[in-house]
DRENTORKOL-3810 file (N, C-alpha, C; in nm, 4 decimals):
REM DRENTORKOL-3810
@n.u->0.3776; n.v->0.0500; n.w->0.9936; ca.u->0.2687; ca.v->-0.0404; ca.w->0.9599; c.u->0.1374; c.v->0.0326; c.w->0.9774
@n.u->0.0108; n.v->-0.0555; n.w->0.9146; ca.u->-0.0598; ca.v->0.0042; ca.w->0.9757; c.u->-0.1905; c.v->-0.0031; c.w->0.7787
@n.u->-0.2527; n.v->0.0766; n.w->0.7826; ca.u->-0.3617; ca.v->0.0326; ca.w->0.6658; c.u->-0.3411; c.v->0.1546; c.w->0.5760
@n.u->-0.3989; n.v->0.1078; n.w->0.4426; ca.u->-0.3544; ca.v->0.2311; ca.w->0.3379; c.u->-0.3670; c.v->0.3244; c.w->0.3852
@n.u->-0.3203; n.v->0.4403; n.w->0.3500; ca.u->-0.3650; ca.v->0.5586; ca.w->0.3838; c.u->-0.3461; c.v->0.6135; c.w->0.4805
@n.u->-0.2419; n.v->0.5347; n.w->0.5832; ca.u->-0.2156; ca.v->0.5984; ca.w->0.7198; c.u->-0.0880; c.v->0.7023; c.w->0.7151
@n.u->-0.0553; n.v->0.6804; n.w->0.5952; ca.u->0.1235; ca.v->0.7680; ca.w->0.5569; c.u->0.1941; c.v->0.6888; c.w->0.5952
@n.u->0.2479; n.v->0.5570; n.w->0.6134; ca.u->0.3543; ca.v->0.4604; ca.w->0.6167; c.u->0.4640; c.v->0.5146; c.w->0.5267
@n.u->0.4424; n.v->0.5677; n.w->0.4144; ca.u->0.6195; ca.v->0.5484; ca.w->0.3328; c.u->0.6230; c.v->0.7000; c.w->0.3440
@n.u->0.5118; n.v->0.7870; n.w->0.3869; ca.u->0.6200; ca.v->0.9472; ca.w->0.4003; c.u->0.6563; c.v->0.9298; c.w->0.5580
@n.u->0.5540; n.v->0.8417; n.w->0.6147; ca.u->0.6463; ca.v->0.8540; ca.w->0.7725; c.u->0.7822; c.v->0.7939; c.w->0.7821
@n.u->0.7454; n.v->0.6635; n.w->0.7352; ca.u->0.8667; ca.v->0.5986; ca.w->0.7101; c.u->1.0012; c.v->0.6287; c.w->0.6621
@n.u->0.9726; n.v->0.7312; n.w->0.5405; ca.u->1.0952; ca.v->0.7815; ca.w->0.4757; c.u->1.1422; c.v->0.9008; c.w->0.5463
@n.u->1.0674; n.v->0.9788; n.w->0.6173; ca.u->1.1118; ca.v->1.0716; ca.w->0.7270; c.u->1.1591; c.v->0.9768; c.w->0.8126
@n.u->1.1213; n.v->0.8892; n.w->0.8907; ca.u->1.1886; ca.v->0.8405; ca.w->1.0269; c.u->1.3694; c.v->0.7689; c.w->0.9248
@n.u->1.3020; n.v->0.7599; n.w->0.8364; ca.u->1.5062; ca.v->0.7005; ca.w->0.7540; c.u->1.5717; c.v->0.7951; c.w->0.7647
@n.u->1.4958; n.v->0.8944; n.w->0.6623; ca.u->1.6346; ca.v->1.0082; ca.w->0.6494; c.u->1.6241; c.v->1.0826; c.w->0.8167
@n.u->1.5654; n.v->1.0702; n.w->0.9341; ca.u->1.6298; ca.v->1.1041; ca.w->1.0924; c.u->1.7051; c.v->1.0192; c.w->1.1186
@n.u->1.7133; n.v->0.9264; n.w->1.0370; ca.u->1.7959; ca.v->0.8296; ca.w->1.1395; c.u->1.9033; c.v->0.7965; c.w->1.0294
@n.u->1.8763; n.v->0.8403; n.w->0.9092; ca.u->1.9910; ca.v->0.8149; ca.w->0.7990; c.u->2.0245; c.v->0.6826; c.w->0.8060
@n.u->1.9532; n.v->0.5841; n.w->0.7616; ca.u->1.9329; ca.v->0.4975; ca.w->0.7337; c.u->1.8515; c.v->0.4462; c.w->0.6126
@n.u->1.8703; n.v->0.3734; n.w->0.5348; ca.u->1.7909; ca.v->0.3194; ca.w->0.3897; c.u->1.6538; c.v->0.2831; c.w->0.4235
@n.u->1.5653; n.v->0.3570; n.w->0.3402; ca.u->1.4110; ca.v->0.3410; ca.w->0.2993; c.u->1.3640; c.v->0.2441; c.w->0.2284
@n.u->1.2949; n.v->0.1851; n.w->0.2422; ca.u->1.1417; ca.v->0.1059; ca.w->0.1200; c.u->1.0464; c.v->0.0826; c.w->0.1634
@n.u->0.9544; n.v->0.0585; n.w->0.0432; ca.u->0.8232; ca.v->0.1172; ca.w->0.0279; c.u->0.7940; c.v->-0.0883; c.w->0.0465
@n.u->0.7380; n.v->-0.1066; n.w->0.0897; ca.u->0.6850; ca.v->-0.3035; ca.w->0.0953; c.u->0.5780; c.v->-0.2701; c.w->-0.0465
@n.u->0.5206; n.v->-0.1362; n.w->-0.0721; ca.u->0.4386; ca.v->-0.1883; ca.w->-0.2306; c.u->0.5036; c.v->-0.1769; c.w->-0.3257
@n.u->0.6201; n.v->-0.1455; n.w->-0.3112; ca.u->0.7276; ca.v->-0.1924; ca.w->-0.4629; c.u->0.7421; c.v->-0.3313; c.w->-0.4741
@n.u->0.7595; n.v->-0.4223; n.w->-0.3808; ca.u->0.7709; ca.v->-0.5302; ca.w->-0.3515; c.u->0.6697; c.v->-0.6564; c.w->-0.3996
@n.u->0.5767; n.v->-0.5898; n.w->-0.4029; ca.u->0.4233; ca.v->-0.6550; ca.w->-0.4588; c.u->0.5074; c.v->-0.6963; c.w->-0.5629
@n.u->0.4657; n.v->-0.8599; n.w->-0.6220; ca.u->0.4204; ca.v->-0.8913; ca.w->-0.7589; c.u->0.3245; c.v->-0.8298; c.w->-0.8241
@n.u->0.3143; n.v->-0.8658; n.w->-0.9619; ca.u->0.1951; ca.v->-0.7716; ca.w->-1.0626; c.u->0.0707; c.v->-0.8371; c.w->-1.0186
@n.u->0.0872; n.v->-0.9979; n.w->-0.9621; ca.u->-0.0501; ca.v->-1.0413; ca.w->-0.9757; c.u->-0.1575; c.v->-1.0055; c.w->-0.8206
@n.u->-0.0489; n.v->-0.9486; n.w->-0.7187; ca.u->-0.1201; ca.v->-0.8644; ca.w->-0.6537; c.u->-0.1193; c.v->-0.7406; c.w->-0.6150
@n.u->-0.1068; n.v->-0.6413; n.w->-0.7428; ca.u->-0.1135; ca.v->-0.5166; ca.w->-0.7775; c.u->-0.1948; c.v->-0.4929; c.w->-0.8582
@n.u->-0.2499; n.v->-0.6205; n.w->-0.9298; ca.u->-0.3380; ca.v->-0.6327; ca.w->-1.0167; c.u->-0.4816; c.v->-0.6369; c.w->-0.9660
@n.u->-0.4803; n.v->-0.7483; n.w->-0.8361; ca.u->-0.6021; ca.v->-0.7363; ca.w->-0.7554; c.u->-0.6622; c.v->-0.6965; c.w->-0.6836
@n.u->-0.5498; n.v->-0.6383; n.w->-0.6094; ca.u->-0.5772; ca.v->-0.4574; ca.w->-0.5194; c.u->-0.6633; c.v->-0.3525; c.w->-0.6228
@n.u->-0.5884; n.v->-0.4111; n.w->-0.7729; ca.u->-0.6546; ca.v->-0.2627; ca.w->-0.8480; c.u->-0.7333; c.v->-0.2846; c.w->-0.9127
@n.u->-0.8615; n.v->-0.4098; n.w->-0.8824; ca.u->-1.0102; ca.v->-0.4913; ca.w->-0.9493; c.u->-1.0493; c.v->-0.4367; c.w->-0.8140
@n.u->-1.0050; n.v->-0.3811; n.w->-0.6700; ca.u->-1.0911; ca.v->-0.3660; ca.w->-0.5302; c.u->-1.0937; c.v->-0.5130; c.w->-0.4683
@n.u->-1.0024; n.v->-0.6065; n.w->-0.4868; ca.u->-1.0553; ca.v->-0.7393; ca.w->-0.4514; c.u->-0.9611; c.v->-0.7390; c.w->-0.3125
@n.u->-0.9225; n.v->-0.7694; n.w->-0.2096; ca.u->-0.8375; ca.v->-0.7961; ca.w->-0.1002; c.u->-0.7737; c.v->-0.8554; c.w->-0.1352
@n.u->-0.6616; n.v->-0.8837; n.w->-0.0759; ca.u->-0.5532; ca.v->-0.9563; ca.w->-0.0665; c.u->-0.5792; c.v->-1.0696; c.w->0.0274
@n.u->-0.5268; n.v->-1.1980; n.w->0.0378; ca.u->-0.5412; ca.v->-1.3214; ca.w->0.0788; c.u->-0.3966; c.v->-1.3441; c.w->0.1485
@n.u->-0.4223; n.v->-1.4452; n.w->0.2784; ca.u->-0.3159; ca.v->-1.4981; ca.w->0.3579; c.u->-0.2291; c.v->-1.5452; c.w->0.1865
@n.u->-0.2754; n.v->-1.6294; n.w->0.0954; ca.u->-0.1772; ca.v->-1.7221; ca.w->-0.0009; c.u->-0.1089; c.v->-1.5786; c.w->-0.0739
@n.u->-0.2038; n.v->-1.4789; n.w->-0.1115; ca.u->-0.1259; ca.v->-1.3683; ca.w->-0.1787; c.u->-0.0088; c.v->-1.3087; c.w->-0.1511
@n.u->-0.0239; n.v->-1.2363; n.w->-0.0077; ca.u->0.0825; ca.v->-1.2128; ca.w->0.1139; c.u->0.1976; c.v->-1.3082; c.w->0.1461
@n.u->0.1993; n.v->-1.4179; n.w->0.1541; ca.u->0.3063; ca.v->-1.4716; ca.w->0.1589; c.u->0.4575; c.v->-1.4617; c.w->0.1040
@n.u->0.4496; n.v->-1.4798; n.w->0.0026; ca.u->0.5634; ca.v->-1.4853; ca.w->-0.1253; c.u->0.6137; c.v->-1.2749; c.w->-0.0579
@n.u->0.5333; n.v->-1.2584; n.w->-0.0783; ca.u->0.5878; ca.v->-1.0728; ca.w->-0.0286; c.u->0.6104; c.v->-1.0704; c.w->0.0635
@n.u->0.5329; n.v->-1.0909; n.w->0.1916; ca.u->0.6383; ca.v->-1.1094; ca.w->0.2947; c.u->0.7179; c.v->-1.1592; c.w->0.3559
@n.u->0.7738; n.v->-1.2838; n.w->0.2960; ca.u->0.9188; ca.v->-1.3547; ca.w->0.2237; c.u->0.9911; c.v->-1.2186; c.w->0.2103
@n.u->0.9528; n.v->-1.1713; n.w->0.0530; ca.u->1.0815; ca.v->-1.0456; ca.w->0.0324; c.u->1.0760; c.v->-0.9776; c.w->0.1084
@n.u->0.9479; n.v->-0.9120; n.w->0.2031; ca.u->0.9741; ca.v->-0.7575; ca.w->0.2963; c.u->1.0888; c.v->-0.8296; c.w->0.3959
@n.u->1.0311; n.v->-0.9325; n.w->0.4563; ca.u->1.1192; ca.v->-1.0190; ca.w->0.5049; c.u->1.2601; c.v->-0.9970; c.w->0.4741
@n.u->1.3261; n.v->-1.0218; n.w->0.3868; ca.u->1.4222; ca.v->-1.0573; ca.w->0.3196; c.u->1.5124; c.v->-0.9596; c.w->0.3278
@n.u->1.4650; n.v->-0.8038; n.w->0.2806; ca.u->1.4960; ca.v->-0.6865; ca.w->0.3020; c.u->1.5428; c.v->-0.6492; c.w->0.4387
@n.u->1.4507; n.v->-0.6777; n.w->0.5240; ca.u->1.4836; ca.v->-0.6252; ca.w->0.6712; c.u->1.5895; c.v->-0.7369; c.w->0.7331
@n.u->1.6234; n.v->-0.8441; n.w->0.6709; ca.u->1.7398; ca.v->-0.9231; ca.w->0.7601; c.u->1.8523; c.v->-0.8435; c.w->0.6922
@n.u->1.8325; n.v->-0.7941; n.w->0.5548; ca.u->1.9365; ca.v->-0.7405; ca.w->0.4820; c.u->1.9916; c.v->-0.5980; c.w->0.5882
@n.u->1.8883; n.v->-0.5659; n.w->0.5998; ca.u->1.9122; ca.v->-0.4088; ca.w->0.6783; c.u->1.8838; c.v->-0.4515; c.w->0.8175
@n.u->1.9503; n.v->-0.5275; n.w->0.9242; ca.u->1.9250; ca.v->-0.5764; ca.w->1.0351; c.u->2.0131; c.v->-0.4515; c.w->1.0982
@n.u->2.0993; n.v->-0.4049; n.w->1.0263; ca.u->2.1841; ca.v->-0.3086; ca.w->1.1506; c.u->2.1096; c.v->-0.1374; c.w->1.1190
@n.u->2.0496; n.v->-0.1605; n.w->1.0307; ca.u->1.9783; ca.v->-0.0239; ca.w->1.0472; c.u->1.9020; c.v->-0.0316; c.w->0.9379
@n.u->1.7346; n.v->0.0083; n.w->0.8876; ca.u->1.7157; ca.v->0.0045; ca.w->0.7516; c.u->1.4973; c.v->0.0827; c.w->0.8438
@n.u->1.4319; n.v->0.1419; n.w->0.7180; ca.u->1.2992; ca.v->0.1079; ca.w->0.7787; c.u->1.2112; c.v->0.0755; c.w->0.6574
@n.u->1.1076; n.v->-0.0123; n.w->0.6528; ca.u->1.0822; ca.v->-0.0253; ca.w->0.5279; c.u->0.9167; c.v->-0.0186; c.w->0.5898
@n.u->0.8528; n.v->0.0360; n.w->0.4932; ca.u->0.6699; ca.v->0.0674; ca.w->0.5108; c.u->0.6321; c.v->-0.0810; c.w->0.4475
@n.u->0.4973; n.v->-0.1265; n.w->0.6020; ca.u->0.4381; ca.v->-0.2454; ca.w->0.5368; c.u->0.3603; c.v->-0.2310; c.w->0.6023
@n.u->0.2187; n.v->-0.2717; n.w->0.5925; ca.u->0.1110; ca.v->-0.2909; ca.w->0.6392; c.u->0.0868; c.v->-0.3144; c.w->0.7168
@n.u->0.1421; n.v->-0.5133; n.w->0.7216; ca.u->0.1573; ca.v->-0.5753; ca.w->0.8321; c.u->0.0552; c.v->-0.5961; c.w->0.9249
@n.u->-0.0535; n.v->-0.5801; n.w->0.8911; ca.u->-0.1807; ca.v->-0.6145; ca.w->0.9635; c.u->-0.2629; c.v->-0.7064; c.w->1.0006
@n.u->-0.1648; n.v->-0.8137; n.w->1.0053; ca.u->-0.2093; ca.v->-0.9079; ca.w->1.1307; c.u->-0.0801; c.v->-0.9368; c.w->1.1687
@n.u->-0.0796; n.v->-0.9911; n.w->1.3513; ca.u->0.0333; ca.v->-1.0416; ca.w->1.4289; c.u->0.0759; c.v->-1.1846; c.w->1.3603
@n.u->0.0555; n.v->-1.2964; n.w->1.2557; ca.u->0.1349; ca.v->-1.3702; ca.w->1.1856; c.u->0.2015; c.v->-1.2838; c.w->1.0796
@n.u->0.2129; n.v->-1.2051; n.w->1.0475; ca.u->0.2541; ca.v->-1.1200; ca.w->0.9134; c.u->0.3850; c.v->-1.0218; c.w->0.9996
@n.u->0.3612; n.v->-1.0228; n.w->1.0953; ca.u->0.4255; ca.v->-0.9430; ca.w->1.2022; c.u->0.5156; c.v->-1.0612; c.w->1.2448
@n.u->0.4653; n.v->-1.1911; n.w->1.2661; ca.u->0.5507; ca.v->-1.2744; ca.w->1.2936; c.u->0.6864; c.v->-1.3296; c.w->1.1890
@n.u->0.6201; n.v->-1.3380; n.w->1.1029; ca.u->0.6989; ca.v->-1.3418; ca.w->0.9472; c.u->0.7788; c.v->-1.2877; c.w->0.9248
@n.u->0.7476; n.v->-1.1538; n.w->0.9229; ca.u->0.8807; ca.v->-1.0796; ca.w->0.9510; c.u->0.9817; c.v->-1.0678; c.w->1.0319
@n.u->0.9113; n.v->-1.0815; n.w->1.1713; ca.u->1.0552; ca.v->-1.1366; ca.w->1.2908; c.u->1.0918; c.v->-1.2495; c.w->1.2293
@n.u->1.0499; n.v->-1.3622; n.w->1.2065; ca.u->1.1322; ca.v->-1.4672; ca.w->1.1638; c.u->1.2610; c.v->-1.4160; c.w->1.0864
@n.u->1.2627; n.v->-1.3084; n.w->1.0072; ca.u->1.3645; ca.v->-1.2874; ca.w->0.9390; c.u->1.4234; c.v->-1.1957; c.w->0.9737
@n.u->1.3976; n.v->-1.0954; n.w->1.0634; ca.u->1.4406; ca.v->-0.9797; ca.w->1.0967; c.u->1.3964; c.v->-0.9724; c.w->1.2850
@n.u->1.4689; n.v->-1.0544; n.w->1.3527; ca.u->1.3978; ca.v->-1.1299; ca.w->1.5264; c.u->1.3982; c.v->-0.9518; c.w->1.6073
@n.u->1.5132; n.v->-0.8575; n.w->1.5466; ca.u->1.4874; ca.v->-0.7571; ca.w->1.6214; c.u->1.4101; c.v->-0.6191; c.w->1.5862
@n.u->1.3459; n.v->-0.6735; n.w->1.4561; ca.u->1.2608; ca.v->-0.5301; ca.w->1.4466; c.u->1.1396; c.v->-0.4723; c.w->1.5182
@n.u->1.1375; n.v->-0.3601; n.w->1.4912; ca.u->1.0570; ca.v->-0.2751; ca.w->1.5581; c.u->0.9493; c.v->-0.2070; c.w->1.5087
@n.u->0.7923; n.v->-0.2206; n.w->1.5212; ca.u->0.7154; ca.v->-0.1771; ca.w->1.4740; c.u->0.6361; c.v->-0.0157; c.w->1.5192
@n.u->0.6060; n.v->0.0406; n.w->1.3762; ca.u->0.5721; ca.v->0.1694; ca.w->1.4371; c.u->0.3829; c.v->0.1545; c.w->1.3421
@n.u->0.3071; n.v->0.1302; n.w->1.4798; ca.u->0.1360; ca.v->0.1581; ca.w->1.4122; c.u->0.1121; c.v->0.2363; c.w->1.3687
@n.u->0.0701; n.v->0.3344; n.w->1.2512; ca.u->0.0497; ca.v->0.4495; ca.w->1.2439; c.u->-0.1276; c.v->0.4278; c.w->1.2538
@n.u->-0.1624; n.v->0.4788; n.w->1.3193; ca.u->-0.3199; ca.v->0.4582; ca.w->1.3727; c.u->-0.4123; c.v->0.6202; c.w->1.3662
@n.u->-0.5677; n.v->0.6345; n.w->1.3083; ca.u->-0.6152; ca.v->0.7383; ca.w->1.3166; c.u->-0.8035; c.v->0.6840; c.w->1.2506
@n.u->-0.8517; n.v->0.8147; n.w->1.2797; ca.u->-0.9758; ca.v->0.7538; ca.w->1.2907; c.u->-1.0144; c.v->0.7431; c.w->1.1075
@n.u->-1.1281; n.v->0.6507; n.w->1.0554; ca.u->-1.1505; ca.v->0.6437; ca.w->0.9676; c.u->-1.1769; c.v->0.7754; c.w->0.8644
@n.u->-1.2163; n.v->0.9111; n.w->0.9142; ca.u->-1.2354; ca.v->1.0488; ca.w->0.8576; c.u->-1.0622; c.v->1.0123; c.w->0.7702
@n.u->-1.0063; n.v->1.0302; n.w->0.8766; ca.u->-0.8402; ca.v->1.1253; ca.w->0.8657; c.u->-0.8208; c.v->1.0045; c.w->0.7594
@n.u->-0.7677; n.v->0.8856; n.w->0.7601; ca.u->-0.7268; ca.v->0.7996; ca.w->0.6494; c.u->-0.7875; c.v->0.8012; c.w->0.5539
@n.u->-0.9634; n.v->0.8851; n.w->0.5052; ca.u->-0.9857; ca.v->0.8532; ca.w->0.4213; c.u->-0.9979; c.v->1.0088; c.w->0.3550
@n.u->-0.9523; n.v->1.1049; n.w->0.4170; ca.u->-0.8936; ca.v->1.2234; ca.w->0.3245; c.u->-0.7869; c.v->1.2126; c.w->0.3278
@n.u->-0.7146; n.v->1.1087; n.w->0.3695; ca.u->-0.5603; ca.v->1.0766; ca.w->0.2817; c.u->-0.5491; c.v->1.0344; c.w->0.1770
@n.u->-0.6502; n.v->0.9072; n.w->0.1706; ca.u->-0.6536; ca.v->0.8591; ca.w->0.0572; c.u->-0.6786; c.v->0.9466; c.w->-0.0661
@n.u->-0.8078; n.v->0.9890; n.w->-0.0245; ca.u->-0.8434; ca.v->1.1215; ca.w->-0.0898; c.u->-0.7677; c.v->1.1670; c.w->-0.1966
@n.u->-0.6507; n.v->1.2142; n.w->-0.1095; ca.u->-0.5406; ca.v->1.3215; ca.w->-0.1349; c.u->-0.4373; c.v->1.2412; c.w->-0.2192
@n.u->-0.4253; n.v->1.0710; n.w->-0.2380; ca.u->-0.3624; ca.v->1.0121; ca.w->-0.3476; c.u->-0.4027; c.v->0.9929; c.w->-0.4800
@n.u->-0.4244; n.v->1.0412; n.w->-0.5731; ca.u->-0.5326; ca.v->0.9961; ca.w->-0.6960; c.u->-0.4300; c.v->0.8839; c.w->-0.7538
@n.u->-0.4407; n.v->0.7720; n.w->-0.7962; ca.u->-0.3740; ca.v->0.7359; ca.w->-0.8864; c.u->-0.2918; c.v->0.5772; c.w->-0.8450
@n.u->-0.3231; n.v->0.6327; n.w->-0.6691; ca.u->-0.2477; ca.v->0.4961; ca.w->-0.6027; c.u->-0.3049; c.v->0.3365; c.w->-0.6555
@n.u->-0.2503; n.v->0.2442; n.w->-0.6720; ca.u->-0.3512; ca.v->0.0975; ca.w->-0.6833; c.u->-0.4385; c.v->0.0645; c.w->-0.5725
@n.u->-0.4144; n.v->0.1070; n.w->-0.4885; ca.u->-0.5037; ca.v->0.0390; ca.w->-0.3850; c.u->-0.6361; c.v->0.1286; c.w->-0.3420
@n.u->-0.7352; n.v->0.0994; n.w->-0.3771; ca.u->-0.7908; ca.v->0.2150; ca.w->-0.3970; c.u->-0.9057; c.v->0.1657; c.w->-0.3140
@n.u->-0.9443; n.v->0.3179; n.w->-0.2105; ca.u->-1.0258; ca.v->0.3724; ca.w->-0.1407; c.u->-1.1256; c.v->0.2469; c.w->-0.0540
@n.u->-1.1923; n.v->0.1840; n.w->-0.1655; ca.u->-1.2442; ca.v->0.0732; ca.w->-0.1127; c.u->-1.2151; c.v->-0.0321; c.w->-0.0295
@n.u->-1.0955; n.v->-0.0396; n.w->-0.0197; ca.u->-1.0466; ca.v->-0.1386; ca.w->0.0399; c.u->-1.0048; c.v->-0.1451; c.w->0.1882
@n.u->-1.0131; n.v->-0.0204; n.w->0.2206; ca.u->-1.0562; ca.v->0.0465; ca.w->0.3494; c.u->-1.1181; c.v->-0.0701; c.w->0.4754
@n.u->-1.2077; n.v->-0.0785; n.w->0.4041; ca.u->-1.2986; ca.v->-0.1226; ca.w->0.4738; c.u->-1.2356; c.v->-0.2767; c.w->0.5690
@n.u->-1.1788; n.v->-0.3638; n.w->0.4492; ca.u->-1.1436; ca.v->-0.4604; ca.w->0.4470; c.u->-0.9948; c.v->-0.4453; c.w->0.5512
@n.u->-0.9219; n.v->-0.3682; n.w->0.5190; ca.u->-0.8145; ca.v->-0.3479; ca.w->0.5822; c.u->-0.8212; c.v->-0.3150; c.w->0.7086
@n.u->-0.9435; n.v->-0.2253; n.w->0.7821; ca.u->-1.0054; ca.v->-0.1585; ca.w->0.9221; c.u->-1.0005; c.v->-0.3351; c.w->0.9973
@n.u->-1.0779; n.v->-0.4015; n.w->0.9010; ca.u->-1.1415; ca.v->-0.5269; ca.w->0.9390; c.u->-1.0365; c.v->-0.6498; c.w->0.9664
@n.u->-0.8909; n.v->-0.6328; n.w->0.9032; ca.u->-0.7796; ca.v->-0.6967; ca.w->0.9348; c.u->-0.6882; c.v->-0.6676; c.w->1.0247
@n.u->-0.6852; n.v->-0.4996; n.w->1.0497; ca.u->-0.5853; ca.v->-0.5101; ca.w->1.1250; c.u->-0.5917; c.v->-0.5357; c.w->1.2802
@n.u->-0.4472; n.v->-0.5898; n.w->1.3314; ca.u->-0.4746; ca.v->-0.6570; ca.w->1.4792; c.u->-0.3463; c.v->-0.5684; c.w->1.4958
@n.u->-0.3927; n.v->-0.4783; n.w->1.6507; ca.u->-0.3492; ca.v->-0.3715; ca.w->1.6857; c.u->-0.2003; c.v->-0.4573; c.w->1.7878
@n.u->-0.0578; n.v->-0.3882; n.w->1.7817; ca.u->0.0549; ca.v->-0.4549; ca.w->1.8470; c.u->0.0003; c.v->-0.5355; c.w->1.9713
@n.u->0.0735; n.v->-0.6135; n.w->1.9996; ca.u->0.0570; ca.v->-0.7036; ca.w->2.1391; c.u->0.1539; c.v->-0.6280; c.w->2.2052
@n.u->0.1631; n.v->-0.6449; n.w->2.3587; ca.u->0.2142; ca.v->-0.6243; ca.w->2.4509; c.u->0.3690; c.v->-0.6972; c.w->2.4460
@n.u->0.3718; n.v->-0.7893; n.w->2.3668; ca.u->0.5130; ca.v->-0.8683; ca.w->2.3678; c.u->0.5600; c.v->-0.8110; c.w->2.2551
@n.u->0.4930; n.v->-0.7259; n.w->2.1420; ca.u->0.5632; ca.v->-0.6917; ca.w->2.0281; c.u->0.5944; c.v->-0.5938; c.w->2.0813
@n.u->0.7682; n.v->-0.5444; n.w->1.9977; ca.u->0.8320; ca.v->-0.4353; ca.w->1.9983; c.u->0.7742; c.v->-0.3325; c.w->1.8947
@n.u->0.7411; n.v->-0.2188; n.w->1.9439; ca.u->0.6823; ca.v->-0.1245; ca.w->1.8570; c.u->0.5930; c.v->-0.0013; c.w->1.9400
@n.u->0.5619; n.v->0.0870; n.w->1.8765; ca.u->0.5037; ca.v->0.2349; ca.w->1.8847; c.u->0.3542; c.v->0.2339; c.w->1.8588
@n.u->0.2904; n.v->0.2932; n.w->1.8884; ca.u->0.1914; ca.v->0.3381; ca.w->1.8198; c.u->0.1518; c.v->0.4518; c.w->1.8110
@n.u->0.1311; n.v->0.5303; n.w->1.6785; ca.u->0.1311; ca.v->0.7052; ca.w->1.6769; c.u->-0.0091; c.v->0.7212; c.w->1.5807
@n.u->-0.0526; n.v->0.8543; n.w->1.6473; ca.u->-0.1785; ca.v->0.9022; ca.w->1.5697; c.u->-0.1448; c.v->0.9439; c.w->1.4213
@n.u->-0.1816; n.v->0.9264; n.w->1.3162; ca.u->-0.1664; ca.v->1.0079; ca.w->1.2311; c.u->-0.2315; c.v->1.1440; c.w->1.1678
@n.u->-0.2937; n.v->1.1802; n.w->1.2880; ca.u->-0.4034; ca.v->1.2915; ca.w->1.3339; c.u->-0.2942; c.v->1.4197; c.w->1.2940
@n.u->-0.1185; n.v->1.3950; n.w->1.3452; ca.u->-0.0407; ca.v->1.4733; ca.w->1.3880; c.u->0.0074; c.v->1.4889; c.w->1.2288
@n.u->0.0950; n.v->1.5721; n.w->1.2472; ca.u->0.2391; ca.v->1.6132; ca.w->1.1280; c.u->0.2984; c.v->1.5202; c.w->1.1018
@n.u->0.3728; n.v->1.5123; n.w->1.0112; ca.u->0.4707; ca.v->1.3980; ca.w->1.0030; c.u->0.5919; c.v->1.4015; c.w->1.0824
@n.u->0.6537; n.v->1.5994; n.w->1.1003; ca.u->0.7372; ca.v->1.6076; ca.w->1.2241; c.u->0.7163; c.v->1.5368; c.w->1.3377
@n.u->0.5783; n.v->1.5304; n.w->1.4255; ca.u->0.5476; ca.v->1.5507; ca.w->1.5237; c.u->0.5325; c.v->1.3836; c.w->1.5911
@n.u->0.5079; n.v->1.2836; n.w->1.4550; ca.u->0.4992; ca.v->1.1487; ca.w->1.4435; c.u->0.6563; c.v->1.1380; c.w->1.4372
@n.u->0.7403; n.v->1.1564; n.w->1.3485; ca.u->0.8834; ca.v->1.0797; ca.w->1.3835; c.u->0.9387; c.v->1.1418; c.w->1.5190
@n.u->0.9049; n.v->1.2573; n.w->1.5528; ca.u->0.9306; ca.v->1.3020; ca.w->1.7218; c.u->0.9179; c.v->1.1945; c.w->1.8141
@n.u->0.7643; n.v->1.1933; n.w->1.8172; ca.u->0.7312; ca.v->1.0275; ca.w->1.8654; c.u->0.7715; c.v->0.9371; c.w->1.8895
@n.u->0.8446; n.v->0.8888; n.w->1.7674; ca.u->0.8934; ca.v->0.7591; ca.w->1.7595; c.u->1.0164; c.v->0.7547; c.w->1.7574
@n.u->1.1182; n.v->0.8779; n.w->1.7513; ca.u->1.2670; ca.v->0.8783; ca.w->1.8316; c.u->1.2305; c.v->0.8753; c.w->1.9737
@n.u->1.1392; n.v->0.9582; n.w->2.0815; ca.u->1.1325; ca.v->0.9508; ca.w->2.1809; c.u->1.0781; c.v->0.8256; c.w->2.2345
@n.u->0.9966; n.v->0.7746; n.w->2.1699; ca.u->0.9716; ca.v->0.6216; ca.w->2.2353; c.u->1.1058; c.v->0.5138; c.w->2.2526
END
């Protein structure tokens, strides 16, 4: 989890194939009509999010015995949503200062969600609680050095 640009689906798809377990991306998952509004710069809305995190949802009860799928997830109801469907997953923050995420972005040309939205996303996310299960890793590091991390946690 964690805001564009933090590397969620290359961390993610590294921490699968360590653990050899099935990958997805939560922005395949998007409908068009909010892939469409990510890509006018407009945010996404609690009513937008819903219906999707239903399916991310949906996915992770599917893969309850092993699976990791990249999502945002940036607020603790969206986090809740998903336990509802998946009560034992485990969240990994990928967290770093605004420089580093935004020569990531940088470094995507072409993505929908574009650059701007930054801002908005800094401004949503609510960092794990103490009762949530989950990690939190710099993305300052490698991508080795982040799934290291998060087997050793």
């Amino acid at each position: 989890m964690g805001v564009s640009g933090s590397g969620k689906s290359t961390v993610g798809a590294a921490i699968a194939q360590r653990l050899r377990v099935p990958f997805a991306d939560a922005d395949d998952l998007h409908p068009e009509a909010n892939i469409a509004k990510m890509s006018r710069g407009e945010p996404l809305d609690d009513h937008d999010r819903y219906p999707w995190l239903e399916t991310v949802g949906g996915w992770l009860a599917e893969h309850a015995e092993g699976g990791v799928m990249s999502c945002s997830a940036l607020k603790r109801k969206y986090r809740d949503q998903l336990r509802h469907h998946a009560p034992g997953v485990e969240f990994v923050l990928l967290t770093g200062s605004r420089e580093v995420i935004e020569r990531r972005q940088a470094a995507r040309p072409g993505h929908f969600m574009p650059a701007s939205l930054l801002t908005s996303q800094l401004a949503t996310l609510e960092p794990l609680e103490p009762d949530e299960g989950g990690v939190v890793l710099d993305v300052a590091q490698g991508v080795d050095e982040i799934v290291e991390g998060y087997v050793r946690a």
